[in-house]
C-alpha positions in Angstrom: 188.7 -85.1 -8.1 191.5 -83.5 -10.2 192.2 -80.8 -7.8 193.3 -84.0 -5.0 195.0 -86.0 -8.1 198.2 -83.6 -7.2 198.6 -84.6 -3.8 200.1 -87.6 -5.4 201.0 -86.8 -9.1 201.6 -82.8 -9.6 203.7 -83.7 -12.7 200.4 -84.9 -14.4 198.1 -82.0 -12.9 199.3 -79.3 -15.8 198.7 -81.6 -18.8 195.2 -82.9 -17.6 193.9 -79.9 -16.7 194.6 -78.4 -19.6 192.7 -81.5 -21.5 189.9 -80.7 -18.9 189.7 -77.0 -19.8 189.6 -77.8 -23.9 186.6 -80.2 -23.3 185.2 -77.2 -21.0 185.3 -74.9 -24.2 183.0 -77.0 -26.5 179.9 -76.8 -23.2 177.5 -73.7 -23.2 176.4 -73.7 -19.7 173.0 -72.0 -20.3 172.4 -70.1 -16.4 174.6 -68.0 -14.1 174.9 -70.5 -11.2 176.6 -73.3 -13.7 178.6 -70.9 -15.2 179.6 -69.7 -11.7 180.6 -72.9 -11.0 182.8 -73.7 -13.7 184.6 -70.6 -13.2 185.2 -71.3 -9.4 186.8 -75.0 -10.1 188.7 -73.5 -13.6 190.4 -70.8 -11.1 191.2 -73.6 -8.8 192.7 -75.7 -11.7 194.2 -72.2 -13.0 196.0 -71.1 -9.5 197.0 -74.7 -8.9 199.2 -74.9 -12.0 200.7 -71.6 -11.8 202.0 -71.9 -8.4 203.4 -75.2 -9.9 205.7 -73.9 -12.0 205.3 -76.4 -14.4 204.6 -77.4 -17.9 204.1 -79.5 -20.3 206.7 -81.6 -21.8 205.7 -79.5 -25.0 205.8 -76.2 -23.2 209.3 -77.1 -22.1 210.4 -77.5 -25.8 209.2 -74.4 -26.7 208.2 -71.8 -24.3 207.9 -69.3 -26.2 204.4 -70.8 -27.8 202.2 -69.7 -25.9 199.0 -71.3 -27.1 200.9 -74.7 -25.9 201.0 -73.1 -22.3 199.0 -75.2 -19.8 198.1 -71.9 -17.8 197.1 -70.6 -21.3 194.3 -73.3 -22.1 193.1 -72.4 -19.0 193.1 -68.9 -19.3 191.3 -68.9 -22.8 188.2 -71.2 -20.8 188.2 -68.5 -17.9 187.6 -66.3 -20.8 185.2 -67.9 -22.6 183.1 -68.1 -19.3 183.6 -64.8 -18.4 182.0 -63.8 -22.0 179.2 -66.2 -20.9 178.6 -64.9 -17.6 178.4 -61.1 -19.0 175.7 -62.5 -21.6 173.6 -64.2 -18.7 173.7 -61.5 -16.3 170.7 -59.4 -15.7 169.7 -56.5 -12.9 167.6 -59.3 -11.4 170.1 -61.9 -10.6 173.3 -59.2 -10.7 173.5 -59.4 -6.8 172.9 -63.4 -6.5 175.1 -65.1 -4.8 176.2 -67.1 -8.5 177.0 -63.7 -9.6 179.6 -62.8 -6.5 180.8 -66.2 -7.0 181.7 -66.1 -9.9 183.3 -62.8 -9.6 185.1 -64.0 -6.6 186.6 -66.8 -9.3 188.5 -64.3 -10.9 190.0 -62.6 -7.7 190.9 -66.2 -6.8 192.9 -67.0 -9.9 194.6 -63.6 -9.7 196.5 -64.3 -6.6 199.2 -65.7 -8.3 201.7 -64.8 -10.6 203.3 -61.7 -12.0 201.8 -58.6 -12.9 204.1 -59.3 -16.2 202.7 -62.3 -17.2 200.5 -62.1 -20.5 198.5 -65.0 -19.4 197.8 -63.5 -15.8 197.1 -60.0 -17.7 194.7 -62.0 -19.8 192.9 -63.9 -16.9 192.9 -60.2 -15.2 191.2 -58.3 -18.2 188.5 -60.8 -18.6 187.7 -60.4 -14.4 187.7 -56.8 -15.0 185.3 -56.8 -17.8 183.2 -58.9 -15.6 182.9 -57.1 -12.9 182.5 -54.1 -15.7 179.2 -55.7 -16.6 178.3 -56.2 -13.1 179.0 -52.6 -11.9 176.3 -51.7 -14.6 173.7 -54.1 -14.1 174.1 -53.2 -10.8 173.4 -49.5 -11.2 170.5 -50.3 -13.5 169.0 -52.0 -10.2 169.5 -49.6 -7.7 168.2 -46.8 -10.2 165.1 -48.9 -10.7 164.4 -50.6 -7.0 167.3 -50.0 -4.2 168.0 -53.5 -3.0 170.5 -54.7 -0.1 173.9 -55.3 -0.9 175.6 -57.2 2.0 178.6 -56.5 3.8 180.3 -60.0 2.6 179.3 -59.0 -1.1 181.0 -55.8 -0.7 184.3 -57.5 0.5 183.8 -59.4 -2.8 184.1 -56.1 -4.6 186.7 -54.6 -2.7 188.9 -57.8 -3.0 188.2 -57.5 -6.8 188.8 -54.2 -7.2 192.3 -55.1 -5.4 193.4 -57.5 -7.6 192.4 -56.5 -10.8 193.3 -52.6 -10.5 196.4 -52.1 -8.2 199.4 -53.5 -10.0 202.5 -53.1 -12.9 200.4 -52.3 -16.2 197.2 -53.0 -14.4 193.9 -52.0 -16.3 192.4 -48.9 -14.8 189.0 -49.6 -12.4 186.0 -48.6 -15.2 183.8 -45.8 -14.7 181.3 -48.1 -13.5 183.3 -49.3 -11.0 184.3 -45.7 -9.8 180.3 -45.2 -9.4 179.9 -48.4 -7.5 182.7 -47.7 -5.0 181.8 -44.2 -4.4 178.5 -45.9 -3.0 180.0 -49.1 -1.2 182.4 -46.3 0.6 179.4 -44.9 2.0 177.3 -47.6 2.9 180.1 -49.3 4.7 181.6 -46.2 6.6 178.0 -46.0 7.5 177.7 -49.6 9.3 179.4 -50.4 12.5 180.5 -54.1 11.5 184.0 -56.0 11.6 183.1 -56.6 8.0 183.1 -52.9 7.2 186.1 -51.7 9.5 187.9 -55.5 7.2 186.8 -53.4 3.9 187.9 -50.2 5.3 191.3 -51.7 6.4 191.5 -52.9 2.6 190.6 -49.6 0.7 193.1 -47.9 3.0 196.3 -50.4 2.3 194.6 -49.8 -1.9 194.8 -45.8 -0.9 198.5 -46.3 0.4 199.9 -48.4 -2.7 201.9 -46.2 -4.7 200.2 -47.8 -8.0 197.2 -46.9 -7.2 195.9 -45.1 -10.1 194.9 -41.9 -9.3 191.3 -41.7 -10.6 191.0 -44.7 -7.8 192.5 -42.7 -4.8 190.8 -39.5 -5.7 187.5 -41.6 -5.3 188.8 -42.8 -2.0 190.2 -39.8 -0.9 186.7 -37.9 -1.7 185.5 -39.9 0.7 188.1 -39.7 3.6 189.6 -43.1 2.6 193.7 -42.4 3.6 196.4 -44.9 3.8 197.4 -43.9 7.2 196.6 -46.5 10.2 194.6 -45.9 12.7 190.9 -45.4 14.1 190.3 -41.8 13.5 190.2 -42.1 9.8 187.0 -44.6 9.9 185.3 -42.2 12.9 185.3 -39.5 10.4 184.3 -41.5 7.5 181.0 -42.2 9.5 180.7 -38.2 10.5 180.5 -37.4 6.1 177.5 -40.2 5.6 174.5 -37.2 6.9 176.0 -35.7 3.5 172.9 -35.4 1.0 172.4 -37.8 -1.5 169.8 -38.0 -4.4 166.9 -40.5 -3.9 167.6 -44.0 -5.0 171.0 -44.3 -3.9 170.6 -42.3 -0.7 168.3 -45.2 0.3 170.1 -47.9 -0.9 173.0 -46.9 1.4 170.4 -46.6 4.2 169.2 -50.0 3.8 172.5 -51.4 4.0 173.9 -50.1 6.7 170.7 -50.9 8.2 170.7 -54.3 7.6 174.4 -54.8 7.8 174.4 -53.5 11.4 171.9 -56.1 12.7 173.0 -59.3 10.2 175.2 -60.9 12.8 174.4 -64.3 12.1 176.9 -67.1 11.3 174.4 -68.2 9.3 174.8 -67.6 5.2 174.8 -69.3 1.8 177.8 -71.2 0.1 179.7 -68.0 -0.3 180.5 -68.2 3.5 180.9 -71.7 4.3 183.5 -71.1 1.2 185.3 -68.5 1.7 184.3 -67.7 5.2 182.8 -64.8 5.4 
Protein backbone atom coordinates (compact mmCIF):
# COMPACT_ATOMS: atom_id res chain seq x y z
CA UNK A 1 0.00 0.00 0.00
CA UNK A 2 2.94 2.38 0.87
CA UNK A 3 4.78 1.61 -2.21
CA UNK A 4 1.36 3.17 -4.46
CA UNK A 5 0.98 6.07 -1.60
CA UNK A 6 3.71 7.96 -3.82
CA UNK A 7 1.89 8.05 -6.95
CA UNK A 8 0.03 10.78 -5.11
CA UNK A 9 2.19 11.98 -2.11
CA UNK A 10 6.14 11.29 -2.77
CA UNK A 11 6.81 14.12 -0.30
CA UNK A 12 5.42 11.88 2.47
CA UNK A 13 6.94 8.41 1.12
CA UNK A 14 10.66 9.22 2.87
CA UNK A 15 9.35 10.00 6.33
CA UNK A 16 6.72 6.99 6.50
CA UNK A 17 8.90 4.58 5.31
CA UNK A 18 11.31 5.31 7.55
CA UNK A 19 8.62 5.03 10.56
CA UNK A 20 7.71 1.66 8.75
CA UNK A 21 11.36 0.34 8.75
CA UNK A 22 11.83 1.35 12.81
CA UNK A 23 8.68 -0.68 13.66
CA UNK A 24 10.25 -3.46 11.22
CA UNK A 25 13.43 -3.53 13.60
CA UNK A 26 11.54 -4.54 16.87
CA UNK A 27 9.85 -7.99 14.68
CA UNK A 28 12.06 -11.31 14.65
CA UNK A 29 10.57 -12.99 11.67
CA UNK A 30 11.38 -16.54 12.78
CA UNK A 31 11.75 -18.56 8.92
CA UNK A 32 13.59 -17.72 5.70
CA UNK A 33 10.45 -17.17 3.49
CA UNK A 34 9.17 -14.16 5.93
CA UNK A 35 12.39 -12.84 6.21
CA UNK A 36 12.66 -12.96 2.41
CA UNK A 37 9.84 -11.11 2.20
CA UNK A 38 10.56 -8.26 4.28
CA UNK A 39 13.66 -7.82 2.60
CA UNK A 40 12.07 -7.78 -0.92
CA UNK A 41 9.35 -4.91 0.10
CA UNK A 42 12.26 -2.96 2.44
CA UNK A 43 14.39 -2.85 -0.94
CA UNK A 44 11.42 -1.57 -2.71
CA UNK A 45 10.86 1.11 0.06
CA UNK A 46 14.84 1.53 -0.01
CA UNK A 47 15.21 2.10 -3.93
CA UNK A 48 12.00 4.15 -3.96
CA UNK A 49 13.39 6.85 -1.68
CA UNK A 50 16.77 7.00 -3.07
CA UNK A 51 15.84 7.71 -6.51
CA UNK A 52 13.67 10.33 -4.77
CA UNK A 53 16.16 12.47 -3.73
CA UNK A 54 14.53 13.38 -0.79
CA UNK A 55 14.47 13.78 2.83
CA UNK A 56 13.13 14.54 5.70
CA UNK A 57 12.41 17.99 6.80
CA UNK A 58 15.02 16.92 9.69
CA UNK A 59 17.54 15.49 7.12
CA UNK A 60 17.32 18.87 5.34
CA UNK A 61 18.45 20.72 8.58
CA UNK A 62 21.17 18.75 9.08
CA UNK A 63 22.60 16.46 6.46
CA UNK A 64 25.28 15.66 7.81
CA UNK A 65 23.53 13.29 10.59
CA UNK A 66 23.30 10.49 9.18
CA UNK A 67 21.38 8.38 11.58
CA UNK A 68 18.39 11.08 10.75
CA UNK A 69 18.70 9.84 6.94
CA UNK A 70 15.55 8.30 5.64
CA UNK A 71 17.60 5.93 3.31
CA UNK A 72 19.60 5.22 6.57
CA UNK A 73 16.67 3.77 8.75
CA UNK A 74 16.21 1.73 5.96
CA UNK A 75 19.45 0.65 5.45
CA UNK A 76 20.04 -0.39 9.20
CA UNK A 77 16.50 -2.82 8.79
CA UNK A 78 18.05 -4.31 5.46
CA UNK A 79 20.83 -5.09 7.84
CA UNK A 80 19.27 -6.34 10.54
CA UNK A 81 17.43 -8.87 8.08
CA UNK A 82 20.29 -9.72 6.37
CA UNK A 83 21.90 -10.81 9.90
CA UNK A 84 18.55 -12.77 10.30
CA UNK A 85 18.53 -14.45 7.11
CA UNK A 86 22.46 -15.67 7.55
CA UNK A 87 21.22 -17.12 11.09
CA UNK A 88 18.22 -19.03 9.37
CA UNK A 89 19.95 -20.32 6.46
CA UNK A 90 20.78 -23.97 6.28
CA UNK A 91 22.31 -26.37 3.27
CA UNK A 92 18.74 -27.70 3.14
CA UNK A 93 16.79 -24.62 2.29
CA UNK A 94 20.17 -22.59 0.88
CA UNK A 95 18.82 -23.14 -2.78
CA UNK A 96 14.92 -22.35 -1.98
CA UNK A 97 13.43 -20.09 -3.74
CA UNK A 98 13.12 -17.64 -0.21
CA UNK A 99 16.77 -17.91 -0.15
CA UNK A 100 17.29 -16.36 -4.00
CA UNK A 101 14.68 -14.04 -3.11
CA UNK A 102 15.97 -12.67 -0.65
CA UNK A 103 19.26 -12.39 -2.23
CA UNK A 104 17.75 -10.86 -5.24
CA UNK A 105 16.45 -8.05 -2.48
CA UNK A 106 19.71 -6.85 -2.14
CA UNK A 107 20.73 -6.65 -5.94
CA UNK A 108 17.44 -4.75 -6.16
CA UNK A 109 18.19 -2.11 -3.63
CA UNK A 110 21.68 -1.68 -5.16
CA UNK A 111 20.66 -0.31 -8.38
CA UNK A 112 20.64 2.98 -7.30
CA UNK A 113 22.87 5.39 -6.02
CA UNK A 114 26.60 6.09 -5.92
CA UNK A 115 29.23 3.82 -5.39
CA UNK A 116 30.32 6.79 -2.77
CA UNK A 117 27.47 6.74 -0.75
CA UNK A 118 28.09 5.30 2.87
CA UNK A 119 24.54 4.24 3.07
CA UNK A 120 24.58 2.32 -0.40
CA UNK A 121 28.19 0.87 0.75
CA UNK A 122 26.33 -0.24 3.90
CA UNK A 123 23.22 -1.81 2.09
CA UNK A 124 26.01 -3.37 -0.34
CA UNK A 125 28.21 -4.99 2.54
CA UNK A 126 25.37 -6.57 4.21
CA UNK A 127 24.15 -8.22 0.48
CA UNK A 128 27.61 -9.41 0.19
CA UNK A 129 27.86 -11.06 3.51
CA UNK A 130 24.64 -12.68 2.53
CA UNK A 131 25.40 -14.05 -0.32
CA UNK A 132 28.83 -14.98 1.69
CA UNK A 133 26.85 -17.28 3.87
CA UNK A 134 25.01 -18.54 0.96
CA UNK A 135 28.12 -19.45 -1.17
CA UNK A 136 29.05 -21.69 1.90
CA UNK A 137 25.99 -23.33 2.68
CA UNK A 138 25.87 -23.94 -0.72
CA UNK A 139 29.13 -25.74 -0.97
CA UNK A 140 28.37 -27.74 2.22
CA UNK A 141 25.40 -29.12 -0.06
CA UNK A 142 26.88 -29.99 -3.06
CA UNK A 143 29.95 -31.64 -1.04
CA UNK A 144 27.28 -33.74 0.78
CA UNK A 145 24.39 -34.50 -2.10
CA UNK A 146 24.84 -32.53 -5.64
CA UNK A 147 21.48 -30.96 -6.09
CA UNK A 148 20.18 -28.75 -9.27
CA UNK A 149 20.84 -25.27 -9.34
CA UNK A 150 18.62 -23.67 -12.12
CA UNK A 151 19.55 -21.50 -14.74
CA UNK A 152 17.25 -18.52 -13.36
CA UNK A 153 18.98 -19.04 -9.80
CA UNK A 154 22.30 -18.63 -11.41
CA UNK A 155 21.28 -15.28 -13.16
CA UNK A 156 20.43 -14.41 -9.48
CA UNK A 157 24.05 -14.90 -8.64
CA UNK A 158 25.56 -13.50 -11.52
CA UNK A 159 23.36 -10.29 -11.11
CA UNK A 160 24.62 -10.27 -7.43
CA UNK A 161 27.92 -10.81 -7.95
CA UNK A 162 27.50 -7.64 -10.45
CA UNK A 163 26.33 -5.32 -8.18
CA UNK A 164 27.87 -5.99 -5.07
CA UNK A 165 31.57 -6.53 -6.59
CA UNK A 166 32.20 -4.32 -9.65
CA UNK A 167 32.35 -0.70 -8.55
CA UNK A 168 34.38 2.51 -6.83
CA UNK A 169 35.59 1.00 -3.32
CA UNK A 170 33.57 -2.06 -3.94
CA UNK A 171 34.17 -5.12 -1.47
CA UNK A 172 36.13 -7.80 -3.15
CA UNK A 173 33.76 -11.20 -4.24
CA UNK A 174 34.73 -13.75 -1.05
CA UNK A 175 36.45 -16.84 -1.53
CA UNK A 176 33.33 -18.57 -1.42
CA UNK A 177 32.00 -16.72 -4.01
CA UNK A 178 35.25 -17.32 -6.26
CA UNK A 179 34.39 -21.27 -5.57
CA UNK A 180 30.81 -20.93 -6.48
CA UNK A 181 31.39 -19.05 -9.78
CA UNK A 182 34.20 -21.18 -10.97
CA UNK A 183 31.26 -23.88 -10.89
CA UNK A 184 28.21 -21.80 -12.20
CA UNK A 185 30.89 -20.91 -15.26
CA UNK A 186 30.89 -24.40 -16.01
CA UNK A 187 27.64 -25.56 -15.65
CA UNK A 188 26.28 -22.81 -17.70
CA UNK A 189 28.93 -22.87 -20.62
CA UNK A 190 27.78 -26.35 -20.44
CA UNK A 191 23.84 -25.77 -21.26
CA UNK A 192 22.62 -24.51 -24.54
CA UNK A 193 19.88 -22.07 -23.00
CA UNK A 194 19.06 -18.27 -23.69
CA UNK A 195 19.40 -18.11 -20.00
CA UNK A 196 23.07 -19.28 -20.11
CA UNK A 197 24.25 -17.39 -23.34
CA UNK A 198 21.99 -14.00 -20.78
CA UNK A 199 24.62 -15.01 -17.95
CA UNK A 200 27.44 -15.39 -20.28
CA UNK A 201 26.61 -12.04 -21.93
CA UNK A 202 26.75 -10.67 -18.18
CA UNK A 203 30.08 -12.27 -16.86
CA UNK A 204 31.64 -10.94 -20.14
CA UNK A 205 30.44 -7.05 -19.82
CA UNK A 206 31.88 -8.00 -15.63
CA UNK A 207 35.25 -9.40 -17.51
CA UNK A 208 35.36 -6.08 -19.66
CA UNK A 209 34.83 -3.49 -16.65
CA UNK A 210 38.00 -1.95 -15.94
CA UNK A 211 37.08 -2.38 -12.00
CA UNK A 212 36.83 -5.60 -12.11
CA UNK A 213 39.05 -6.85 -9.39
CA UNK A 214 41.39 -9.00 -10.61
CA UNK A 215 40.97 -12.13 -8.41
CA UNK A 216 37.30 -11.92 -10.27
CA UNK A 217 38.65 -11.83 -13.93
CA UNK A 218 41.33 -14.34 -13.33
CA UNK A 219 38.44 -16.72 -12.27
CA UNK A 220 36.71 -15.69 -15.47
CA UNK A 221 39.40 -15.67 -17.62
CA UNK A 222 40.41 -19.38 -16.32
CA UNK A 223 37.47 -20.31 -17.73
CA UNK A 224 37.52 -18.53 -21.15
CA UNK A 225 35.20 -15.79 -19.90
CA UNK A 226 36.57 -12.47 -22.16
CA UNK A 227 35.05 -9.21 -22.53
CA UNK A 228 35.22 -9.23 -26.18
CA UNK A 229 31.66 -9.70 -28.15
CA UNK A 230 30.85 -12.20 -30.08
CA UNK A 231 29.88 -16.07 -30.39
CA UNK A 232 33.21 -17.72 -30.51
CA UNK A 233 34.00 -17.01 -27.01
CA UNK A 234 30.80 -19.04 -25.63
CA UNK A 235 31.60 -21.99 -28.46
CA UNK A 236 34.82 -22.48 -26.82
CA UNK A 237 33.61 -22.19 -23.30
CA UNK A 238 31.48 -25.31 -24.11
CA UNK A 239 34.67 -27.15 -25.89
CA UNK A 240 36.71 -26.77 -21.92
CA UNK A 241 33.55 -28.47 -19.94
CA UNK A 242 35.06 -32.54 -20.98
CA UNK A 243 37.86 -31.04 -18.62
CA UNK A 244 38.06 -33.46 -15.42
CA UNK A 245 36.50 -32.60 -12.38
CA UNK A 246 36.53 -34.41 -8.95
CA UNK A 247 33.33 -36.27 -7.97
CA UNK A 248 30.61 -34.21 -6.30
CA UNK A 249 31.00 -31.14 -8.29
CA UNK A 250 31.64 -32.88 -11.59
CA UNK A 251 28.10 -34.20 -11.23
CA UNK A 252 26.49 -31.37 -9.94
CA UNK A 253 27.52 -29.47 -13.22
CA UNK A 254 26.23 -32.53 -15.15
CA UNK A 255 22.90 -32.38 -13.57
CA UNK A 256 22.44 -28.86 -14.40
CA UNK A 257 23.24 -28.57 -17.65
CA UNK A 258 21.07 -31.53 -17.96
CA UNK A 259 18.22 -30.19 -16.54
CA UNK A 260 18.69 -26.71 -17.67
CA UNK A 261 18.77 -27.82 -21.35
CA UNK A 262 15.28 -29.52 -21.23
CA UNK A 263 13.47 -26.93 -18.53
CA UNK A 264 11.83 -24.88 -21.19
CA UNK A 265 8.75 -24.33 -19.51
CA UNK A 266 7.08 -20.90 -18.81
CA UNK A 267 6.03 -22.36 -16.05
CA UNK A 268 8.02 -21.47 -12.47
CA UNK A 269 7.54 -20.20 -8.92
CA UNK A 270 7.13 -16.44 -7.74
CA UNK A 271 10.65 -15.72 -8.64
CA UNK A 272 9.57 -15.63 -12.30
CA UNK A 273 6.21 -14.20 -12.35
CA UNK A 274 8.48 -11.43 -10.35
CA UNK A 275 11.19 -10.79 -12.01
CA UNK A 276 10.56 -12.66 -15.17
CA UNK A 277 12.67 -15.03 -15.51
Amino acid sequence: LLMSVHLERPDLLPASAAAIAKTSLMVQPTDLPEVALSLSAMAGLYLRIASLGTSTADVQKDKANESNDDTAVLAQSLEVLSRTAQDLLAPTNSQSEAAFLALSAFAQACRHGNDSDPVRRRVVLSGVQLLDALCQAWTTAWNEKPELISLQQAHIFVTCVRAFCIGKGAPAPPPSTLQVLDVVLQSITAANHKDARLCLAVLQEIHRDPICPPLLKSVLEAQGVKGEKGGEEAEGLRGQTGQQMPGARERLIASMASCNETSQSPQGGFLRRIFGF
